[in-house]
NUKE-834597 format. One record per residue (C-alpha): residue in three letters; z, x, y. Coordinates in steps of 0.5 Angstrom, whole numbers, plus 500, padded with zeros to 3 digits. Layout:
N
ALA	Z	X	Y
...
This chain:
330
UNK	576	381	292
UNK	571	387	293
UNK	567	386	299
UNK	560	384	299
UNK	558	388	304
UNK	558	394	298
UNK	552	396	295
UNK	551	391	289
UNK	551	397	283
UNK	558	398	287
UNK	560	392	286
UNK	558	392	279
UNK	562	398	276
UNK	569	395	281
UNK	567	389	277
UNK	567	393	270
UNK	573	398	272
UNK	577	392	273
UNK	574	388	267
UNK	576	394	262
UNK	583	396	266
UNK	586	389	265
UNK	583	388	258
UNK	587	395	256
UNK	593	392	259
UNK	599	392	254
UNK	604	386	257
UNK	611	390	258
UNK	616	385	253
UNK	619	383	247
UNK	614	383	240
UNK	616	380	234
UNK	615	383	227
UNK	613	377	223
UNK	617	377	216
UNK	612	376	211
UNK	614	370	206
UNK	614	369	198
UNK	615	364	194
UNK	618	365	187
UNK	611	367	183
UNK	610	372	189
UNK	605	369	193
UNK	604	368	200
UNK	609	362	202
UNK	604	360	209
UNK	608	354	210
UNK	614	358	210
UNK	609	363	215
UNK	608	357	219
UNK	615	355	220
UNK	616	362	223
UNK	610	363	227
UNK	612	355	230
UNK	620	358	232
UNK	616	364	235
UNK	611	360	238
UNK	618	357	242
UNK	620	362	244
UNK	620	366	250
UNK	618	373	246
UNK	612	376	249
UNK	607	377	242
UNK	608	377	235
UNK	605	383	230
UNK	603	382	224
UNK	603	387	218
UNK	608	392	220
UNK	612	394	215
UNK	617	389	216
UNK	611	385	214
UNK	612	388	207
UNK	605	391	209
UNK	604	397	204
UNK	605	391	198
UNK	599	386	201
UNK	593	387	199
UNK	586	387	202
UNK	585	380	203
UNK	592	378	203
UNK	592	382	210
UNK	586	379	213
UNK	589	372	210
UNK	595	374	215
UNK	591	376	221
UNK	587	370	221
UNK	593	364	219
UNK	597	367	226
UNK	590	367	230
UNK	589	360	229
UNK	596	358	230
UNK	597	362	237
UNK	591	363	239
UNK	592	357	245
UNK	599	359	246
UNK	598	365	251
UNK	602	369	245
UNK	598	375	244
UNK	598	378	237
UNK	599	385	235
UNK	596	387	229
UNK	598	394	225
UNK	592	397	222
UNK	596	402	218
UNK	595	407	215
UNK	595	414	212
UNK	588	414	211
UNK	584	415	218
UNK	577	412	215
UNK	580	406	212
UNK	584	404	217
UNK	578	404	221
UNK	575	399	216
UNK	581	395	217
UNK	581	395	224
UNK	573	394	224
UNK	576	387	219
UNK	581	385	224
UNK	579	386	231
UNK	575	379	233
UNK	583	376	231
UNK	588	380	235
UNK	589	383	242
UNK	592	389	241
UNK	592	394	234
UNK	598	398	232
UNK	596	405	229
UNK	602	408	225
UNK	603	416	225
UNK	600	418	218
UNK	607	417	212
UNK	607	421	206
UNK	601	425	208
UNK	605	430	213
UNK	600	433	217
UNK	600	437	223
UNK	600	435	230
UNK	593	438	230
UNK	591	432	225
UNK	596	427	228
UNK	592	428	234
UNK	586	427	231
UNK	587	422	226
UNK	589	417	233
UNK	583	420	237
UNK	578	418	231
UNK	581	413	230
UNK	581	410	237
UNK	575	413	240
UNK	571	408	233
UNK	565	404	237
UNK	568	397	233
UNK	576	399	235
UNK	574	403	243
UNK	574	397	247
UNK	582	394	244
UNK	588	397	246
UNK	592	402	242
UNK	599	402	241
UNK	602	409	237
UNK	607	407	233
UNK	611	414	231
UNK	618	413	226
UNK	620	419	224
UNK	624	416	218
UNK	619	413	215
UNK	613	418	215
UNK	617	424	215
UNK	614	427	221
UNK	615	426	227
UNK	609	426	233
UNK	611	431	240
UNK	611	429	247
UNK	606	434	247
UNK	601	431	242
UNK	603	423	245
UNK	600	426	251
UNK	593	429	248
UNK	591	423	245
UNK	593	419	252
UNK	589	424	255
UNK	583	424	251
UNK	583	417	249
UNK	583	411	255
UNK	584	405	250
UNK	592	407	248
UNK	596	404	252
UNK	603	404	249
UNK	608	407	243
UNK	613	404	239
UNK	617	409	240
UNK	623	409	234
UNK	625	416	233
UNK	633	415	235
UNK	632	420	241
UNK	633	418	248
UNK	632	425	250
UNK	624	424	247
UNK	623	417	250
UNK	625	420	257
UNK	620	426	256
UNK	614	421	254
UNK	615	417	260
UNK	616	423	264
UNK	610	426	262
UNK	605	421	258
UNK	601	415	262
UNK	604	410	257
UNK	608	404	256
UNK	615	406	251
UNK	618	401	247
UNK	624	401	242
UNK	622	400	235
UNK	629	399	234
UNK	633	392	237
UNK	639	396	238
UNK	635	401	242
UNK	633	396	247
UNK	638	397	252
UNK	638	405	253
UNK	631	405	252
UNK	629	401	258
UNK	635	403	262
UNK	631	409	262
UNK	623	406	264
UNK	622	403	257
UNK	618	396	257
UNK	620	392	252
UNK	622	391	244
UNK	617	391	238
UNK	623	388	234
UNK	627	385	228
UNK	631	382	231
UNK	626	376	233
UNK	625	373	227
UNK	631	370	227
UNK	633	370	235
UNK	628	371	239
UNK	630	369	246
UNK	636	373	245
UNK	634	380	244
UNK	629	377	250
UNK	635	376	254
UNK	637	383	253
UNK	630	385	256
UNK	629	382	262
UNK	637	381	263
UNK	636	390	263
UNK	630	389	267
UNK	633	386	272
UNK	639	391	272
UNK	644	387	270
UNK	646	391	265
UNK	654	388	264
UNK	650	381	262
UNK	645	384	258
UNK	651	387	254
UNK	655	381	253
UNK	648	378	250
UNK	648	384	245
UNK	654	382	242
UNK	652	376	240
UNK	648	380	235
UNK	651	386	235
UNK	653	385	227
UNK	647	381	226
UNK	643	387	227
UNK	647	391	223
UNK	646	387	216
UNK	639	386	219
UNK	639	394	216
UNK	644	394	210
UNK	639	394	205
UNK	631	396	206
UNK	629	392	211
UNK	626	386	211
UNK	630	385	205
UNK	637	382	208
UNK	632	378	215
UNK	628	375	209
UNK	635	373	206
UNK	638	369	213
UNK	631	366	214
UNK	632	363	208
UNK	639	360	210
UNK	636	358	216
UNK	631	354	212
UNK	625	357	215
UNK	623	360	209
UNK	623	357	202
UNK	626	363	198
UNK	629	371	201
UNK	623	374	195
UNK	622	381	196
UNK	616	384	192
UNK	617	391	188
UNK	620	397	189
UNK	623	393	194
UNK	629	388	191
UNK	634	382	193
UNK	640	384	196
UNK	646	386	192
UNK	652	381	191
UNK	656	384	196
UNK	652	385	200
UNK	650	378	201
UNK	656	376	202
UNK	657	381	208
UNK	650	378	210
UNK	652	370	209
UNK	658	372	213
UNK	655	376	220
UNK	650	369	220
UNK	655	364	219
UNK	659	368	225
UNK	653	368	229
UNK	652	361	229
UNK	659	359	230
UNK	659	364	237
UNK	652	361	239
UNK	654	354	237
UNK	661	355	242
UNK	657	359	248
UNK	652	352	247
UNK	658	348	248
UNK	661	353	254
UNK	655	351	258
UNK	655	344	256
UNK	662	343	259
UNK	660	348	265
């Protein structure tokens, strides 16, 4: 408690330090990357949304993030967007879920727009490294501090979303750096570009919370001080991969090893065709969303992928129903 004793213009700006301080916290974690469902005529299905969004809400995961590309972002339009932030506000908004929302983009001014559009609804923004573009560092660097340094998206944290896969470039630790430094409000990074070797520098040498941006990232990264997961994985099981996480967190490695097996095929087949095709497809057989439609250029599985896919589910909910009856019995 500030002492009263203290000047009170003293006690006013400790009493803003500390407003702005937990205000631009990123809570360490595991985030769920909502699949956007369908139905047959290719509209949003928001039952099935619902569905989803309840099964989160359940669970033991931290926050949920709409419009990453899991969410089949770059095929929503405008409005369908906003519908999305909206549906998910309203649902989780007095649950103590916080809501991550992906505000793009390879257009620096109209990811503004679209933050400006969204900020009232969510906690935190994620901002993607500019796809197809493939600038420089110089303009991965300025794209961010425009963006974050906007008056109607300065006061949100920013989580920086680097995954060179996608967007052809990938963004250094020294640029990572840069926009930490000049901008107050990035709290934290999605760090997807498969190498150890650059999320140690990060933590190393960049005030930021790292987060995998792969399940399957999960252990290593937080065995070297990553602080969570924005995951797939969550759609379909989120306590496990949480497990995992604090089980990593609170050094009991071997547990959280024995957990990952569980889902270890789950998280391959989760990527044998362009995610989040085959997760739509296991959603679809657990009865939370009516219909595994993708929209174009993305298509259904192929015959022989769907039944590799059919099979890791249908082996996973055999072990998950045997490791159930185990501790039934004990």
């Amino acid at each position: 408690m500030i002492s009263e004793t203290l000047p009170k213009f003293i006690q006013c700006r400790n009493v803003i330090f500390l407003y702005y301080y937990i205000k631009m916290q990123f809570h360490d974690g595991v985030y769920t990357v909502l699949m956007t469902p369908f139905h047959n005529d290719g509209t949003i299905d928001f039952e099935s949304y619902a569905n989803l969004i309840h099964k989160q809400i359940e669970s033991t995961i931290t926050g949920l993030v709409v419009l990453g590309t899991t969410s089949e972002s770059p095929t929503l339009d405008a409005d369908e967007k906003i519908r999305l932030v909206q549906f998910v506000h309203e649902f989780i908004k007095t649950t103590g879920k916080k809501l991550v929302v992906g505000i793009g983009g390879n257009n620096t001014f109209e990811t503004i727009n679209f933050g400006r559009a969204v900020s009232s609804y969510c906690d935190s923004m994620m901002v993607t490294v500019p796809h197809y573009n493939k600038p420089s560092q110089e303009g991965i660097y300025r794209h961010f501090s425009t963006i974050c340094s906007d008056e109607g998206i300065k006061h949100k944290p920013i989580i920086l979303y680097n995954i060179p896969s996608r967007t052809g470039v990938n963004m250094t630790t020294r640029t990572i750096k840069r926009i930490c430094e000049h901008n107050s409000n990035v709290c934290a990074i999605k760090e997807a570009s498969g190498s150890i070797n650059q999320v140690m520098e990060i933590i190393s040498e960049c005030n930021i919370k790292v987060f995998s941006g792969d399940d399957s990232m999960t252990i290593p990264i937080t065995s070297v001080g990553g602080c969570g997961t924005i995951s797939v994985l969550g759609n379909i099981c989120p306590d496990i991969i949480t497990r995992v996480f604090e089980n990593c967190r609170k050094n009991h490695y071997d547990v959280a090893r024995e957990l990952y097996k569980t889902v270890y095929d789950l998280v391959q087949v989760l990527f044998i065709e362009s995610n989040p095709t085959p997760g739509k497809l296991i959603l679809n057989l657990m009865n939370i969303f009516q219909t595994s439609r993708v929209r174009l250029p993305l298509t259904a599985v192929t015959n022989e992928n769907r039944s590799i896919i059919e099979s890791a589910y249908r082996n996973f909910v055999k072990s998950a129903h045997l490791t159930e009856s185990k501790k039934i019995k004990n």
